[in-house]
C-alpha positions in Angstrom: -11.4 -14.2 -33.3 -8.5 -16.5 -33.0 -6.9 -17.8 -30.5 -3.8 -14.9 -30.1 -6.4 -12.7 -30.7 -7.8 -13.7 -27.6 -4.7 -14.2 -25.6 -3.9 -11.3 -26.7 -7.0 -8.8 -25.4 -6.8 -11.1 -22.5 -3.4 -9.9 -21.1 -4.3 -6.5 -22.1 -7.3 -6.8 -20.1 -4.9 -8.2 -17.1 -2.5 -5.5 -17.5 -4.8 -2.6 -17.0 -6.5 -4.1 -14.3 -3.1 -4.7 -12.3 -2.3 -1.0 -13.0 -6.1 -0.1 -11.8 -5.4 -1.3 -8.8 -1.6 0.1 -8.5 1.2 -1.9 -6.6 1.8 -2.9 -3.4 4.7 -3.0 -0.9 5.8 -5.6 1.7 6.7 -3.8 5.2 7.4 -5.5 8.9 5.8 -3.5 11.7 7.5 -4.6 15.0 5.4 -3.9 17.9 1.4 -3.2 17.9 0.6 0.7 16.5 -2.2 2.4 15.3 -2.2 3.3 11.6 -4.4 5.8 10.5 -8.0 4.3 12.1 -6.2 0.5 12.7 -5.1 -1.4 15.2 -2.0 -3.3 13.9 -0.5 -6.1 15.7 3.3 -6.9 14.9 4.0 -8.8 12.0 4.6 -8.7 8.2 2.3 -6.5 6.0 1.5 -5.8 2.3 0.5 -2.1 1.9 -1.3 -0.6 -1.5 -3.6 2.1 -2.2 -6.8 1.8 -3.5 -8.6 5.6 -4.0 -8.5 7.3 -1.0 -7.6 4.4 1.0 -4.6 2.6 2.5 -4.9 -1.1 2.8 -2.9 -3.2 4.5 -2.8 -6.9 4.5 -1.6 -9.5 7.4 0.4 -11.6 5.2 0.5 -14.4 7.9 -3.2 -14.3 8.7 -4.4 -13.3 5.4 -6.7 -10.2 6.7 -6.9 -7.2 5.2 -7.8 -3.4 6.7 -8.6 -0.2 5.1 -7.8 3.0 6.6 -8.6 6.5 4.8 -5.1 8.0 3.4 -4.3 11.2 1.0 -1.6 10.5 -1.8 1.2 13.5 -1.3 2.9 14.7 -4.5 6.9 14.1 -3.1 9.6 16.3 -5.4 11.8 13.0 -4.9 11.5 9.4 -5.5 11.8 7.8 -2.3 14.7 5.0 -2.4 13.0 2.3 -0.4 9.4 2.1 0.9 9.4 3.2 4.7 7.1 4.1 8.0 7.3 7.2 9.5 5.9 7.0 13.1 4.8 9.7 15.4 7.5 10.4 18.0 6.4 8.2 20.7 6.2 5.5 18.1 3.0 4.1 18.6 1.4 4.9 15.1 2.1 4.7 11.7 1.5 8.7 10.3 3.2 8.5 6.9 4.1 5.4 4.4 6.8 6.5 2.0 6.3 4.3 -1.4 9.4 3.2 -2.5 10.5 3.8 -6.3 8.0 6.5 -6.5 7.5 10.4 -5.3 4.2 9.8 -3.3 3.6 9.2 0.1 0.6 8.0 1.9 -0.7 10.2 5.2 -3.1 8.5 7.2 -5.9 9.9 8.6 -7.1 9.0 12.2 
C-alpha cells in the first residue's frame, strides 16, 4: 500500500468512527437539577448519545455521566438544541438536539 492509500483508509476509518459515536452539543445548566438518574451541578456541559444512553460531560471538570435516555422520532427539526425541564424546574426531562428531529427523554 502506499502512502495515500493509507491516509486514505485512515480517514475513512476516522470518519465512521466519529459518526459511530454521533455528535455532541454544548448546553449551560444554571442551577443544580437532576437529569434523568444525575445529579448536575451548574455549569457548562457537552451532551451526546451513545445507544440508549445520554451522556453528559462537565466541560470545566472534565467528568462525564451517563443516564439511560430513548431517542424520540420529532416530525420537525428542532432550530437550536434546548432543555426542557419539569415545571418546578429542578430536572432535565427532555433534551431537544438541535439541527435534527430527535429528542432525548430521560429516564429516572
Amino acid at each position: 500500500m502506499t502512502t495515500k492509500s493509507l491516509l486514505a483508509a485512515g480517514a475513512l476509518f476516522l470518519a465512521g468512527f466519529a459518526t459511530a459515536y454521533g455528535r455532541s452539543y454544548e448546553v449551560f445548566i444554571p442551577s443544580a437539577v437532576e437529569a434523568g438518574t444525575l445529579q448536575l451541578a451548574p455549569g457548562t456541559y457537552r451532551i451526546s448519545q451513545r445507544g440508549n444512553d445520554a451522556i453528559f460531560t462537565d466541560l470545566n471538570t472534565g467528568k462525564v455521566y451517563k443516564t439511560p435516555a430513548m431517542a424520540v422520532q420529532m416530525t420537525a427539526k428542532n432550530p437550536q438544541t434546548d432543555l426542557m425541564f419539569s415545571e418546578d424546574g429542578t430536572q432535565i426531562r427532555t433534551v431537544a438536539l438541535g439541527g435534527h428531529a430527535v429528542d432525548l427523554q430521560l429516564s429516572n
